[in-house]
matplotlib code that plots the C-alpha trace (Angstrom):
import matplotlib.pyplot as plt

x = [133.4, 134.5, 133.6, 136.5, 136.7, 133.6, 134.2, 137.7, 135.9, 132.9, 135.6, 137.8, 135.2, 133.5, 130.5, 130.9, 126.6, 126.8, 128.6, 125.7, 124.1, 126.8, 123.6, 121.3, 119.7, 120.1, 117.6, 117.5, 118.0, 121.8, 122.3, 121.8, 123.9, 127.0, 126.1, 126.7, 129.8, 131.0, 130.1, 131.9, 135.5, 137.3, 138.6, 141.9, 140.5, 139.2, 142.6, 144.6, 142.0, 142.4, 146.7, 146.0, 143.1, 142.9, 139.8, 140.1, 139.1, 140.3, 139.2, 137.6, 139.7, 138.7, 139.4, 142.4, 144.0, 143.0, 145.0, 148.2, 147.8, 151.0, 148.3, 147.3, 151.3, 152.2, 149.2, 150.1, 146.5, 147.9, 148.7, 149.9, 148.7, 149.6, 146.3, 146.2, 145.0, 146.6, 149.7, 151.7, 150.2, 147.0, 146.5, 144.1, 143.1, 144.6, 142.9, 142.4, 142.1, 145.7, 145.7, 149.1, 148.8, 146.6, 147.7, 145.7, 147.8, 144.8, 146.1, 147.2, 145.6, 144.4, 140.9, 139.1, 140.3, 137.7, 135.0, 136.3, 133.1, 130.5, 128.8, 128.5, 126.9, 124.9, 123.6, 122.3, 119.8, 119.2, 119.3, 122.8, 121.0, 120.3, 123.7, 125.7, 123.2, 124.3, 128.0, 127.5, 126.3, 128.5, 126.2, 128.6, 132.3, 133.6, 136.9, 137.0, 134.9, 136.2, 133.7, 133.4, 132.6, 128.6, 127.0, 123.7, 122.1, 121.0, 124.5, 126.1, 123.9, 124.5, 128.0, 128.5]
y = [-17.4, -21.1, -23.2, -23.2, -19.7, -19.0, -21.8, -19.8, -16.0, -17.6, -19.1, -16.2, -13.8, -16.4, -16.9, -20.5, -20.9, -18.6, -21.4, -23.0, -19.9, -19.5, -19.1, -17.1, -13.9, -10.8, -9.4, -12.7, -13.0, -14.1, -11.7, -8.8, -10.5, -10.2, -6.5, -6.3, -7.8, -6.2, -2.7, -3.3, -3.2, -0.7, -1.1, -1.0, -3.8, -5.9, -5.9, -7.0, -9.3, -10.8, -10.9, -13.3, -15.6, -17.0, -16.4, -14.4, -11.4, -8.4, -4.5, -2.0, 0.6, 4.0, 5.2, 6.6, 3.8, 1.2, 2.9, 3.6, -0.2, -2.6, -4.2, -1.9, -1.0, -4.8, -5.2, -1.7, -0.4, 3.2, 5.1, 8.8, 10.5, 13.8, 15.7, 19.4, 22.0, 20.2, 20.9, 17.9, 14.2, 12.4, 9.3, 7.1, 3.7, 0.8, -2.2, -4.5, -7.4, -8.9, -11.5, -13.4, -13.9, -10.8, -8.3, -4.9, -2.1, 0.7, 3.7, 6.3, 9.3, 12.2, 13.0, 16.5, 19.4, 20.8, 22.3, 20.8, 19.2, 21.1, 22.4, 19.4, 17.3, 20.1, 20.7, 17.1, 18.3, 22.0, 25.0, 26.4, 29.7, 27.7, 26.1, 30.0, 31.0, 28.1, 29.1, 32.9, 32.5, 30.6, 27.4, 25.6, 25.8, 25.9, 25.9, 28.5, 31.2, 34.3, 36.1, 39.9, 43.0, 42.7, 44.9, 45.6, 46.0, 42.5, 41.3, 43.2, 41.4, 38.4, 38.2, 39.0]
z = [-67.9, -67.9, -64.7, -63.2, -63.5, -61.8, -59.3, -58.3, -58.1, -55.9, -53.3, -53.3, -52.1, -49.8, -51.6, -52.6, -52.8, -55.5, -58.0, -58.8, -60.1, -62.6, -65.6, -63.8, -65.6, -65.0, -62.3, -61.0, -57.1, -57.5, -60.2, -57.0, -54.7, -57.2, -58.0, -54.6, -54.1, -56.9, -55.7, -51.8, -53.7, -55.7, -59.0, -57.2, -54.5, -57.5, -58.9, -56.2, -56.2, -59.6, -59.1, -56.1, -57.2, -60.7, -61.9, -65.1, -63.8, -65.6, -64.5, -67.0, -68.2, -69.1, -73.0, -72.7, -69.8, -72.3, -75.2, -73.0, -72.0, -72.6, -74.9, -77.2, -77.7, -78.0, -81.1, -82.6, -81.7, -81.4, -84.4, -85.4, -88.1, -89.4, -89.8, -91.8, -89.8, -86.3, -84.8, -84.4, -85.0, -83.8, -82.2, -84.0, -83.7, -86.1, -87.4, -85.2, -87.4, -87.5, -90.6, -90.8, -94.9, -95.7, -92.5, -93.3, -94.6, -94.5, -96.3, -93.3, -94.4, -92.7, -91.9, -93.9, -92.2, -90.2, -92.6, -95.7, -96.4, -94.8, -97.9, -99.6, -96.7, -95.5, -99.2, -99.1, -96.5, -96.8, -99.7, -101.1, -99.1, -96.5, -96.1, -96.7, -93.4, -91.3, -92.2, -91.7, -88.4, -87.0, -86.7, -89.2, -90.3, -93.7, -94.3, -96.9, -95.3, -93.5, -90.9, -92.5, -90.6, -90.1, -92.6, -90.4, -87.3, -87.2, -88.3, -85.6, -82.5, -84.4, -84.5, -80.8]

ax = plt.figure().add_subplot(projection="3d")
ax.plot(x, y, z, "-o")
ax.set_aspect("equal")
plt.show()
């Protein structure tokens, strides 16, 4: 945070001995007193906060407030994609590098539907019979099997 940033948060919660200690490390004895003036004001407090007293204090936003943000609409962070297997689109991220003479035009296209590749990254690590187990009981999903009636005992307690 620049000086006079710092400077400006320090007076405007009455704690201007704490400017001097701008640098110090975590754990250090002015490092505890901000945690706790951080933690006696809301996230809601902190904002009203930062509206009244310029400081460049901004609050942290979950996932899904940070992607609904006027931001991440303004820079195009958001994007549908139609996805097999999904009804409707899916939001994705974008790129967030924006180049003004080479802007990044990834290709939009979908991810694997679910299972599409589960044989061939499983077989990297186990047996063909290995990987048709894993599938069969339900461990993994491939996107071209179909459960069958269980054909034993075993099968039967398995499958329920």
């Amino acid at each position: 945070m620049e000086p006079k940033f710092w400077a400006a948060f320090c007076e405007g919660v009455g704690r201007e001995e704490l400017i001097v200690e701008q640098f110090a490390p975590p754990g250090s004895p002015a490092h505890r007193q901000l945690e706790m003036v951080f933690a006696a004001r809301t996230r809601a407090e902190w904002s009203r906060f930062a509206s009244e007293v310029d400081c460049c204090l901004e609050p942290v936003l979950e996932v899904d407030e940070a992607l609904a943000s006027e931001l991440a609409r303004e820079r195009g962070m958001v994007v549908e994609l139609e996805q097999p297997g999904v009804d409707g689109p899916v939001r994705a991220l974008s790129c967030p590098v924006r180049l003004s003479r080479t802007p990044a035009e990834p290709r939009r296209l979908p991810a694997p539907g679910l299972g599409a590749d589960t044989r061939a990254i499983l077989g990297s690590v186990y047996t063909v019979e290995e990987v048709e187990e894993l599938i069969s009981s339900g461990a993994a999903k491939a996107a071209d099997w179909e459960p069958t009636a269980p054909s034993s005992t075993a099968d039967a307690a398995r499958a329920s």
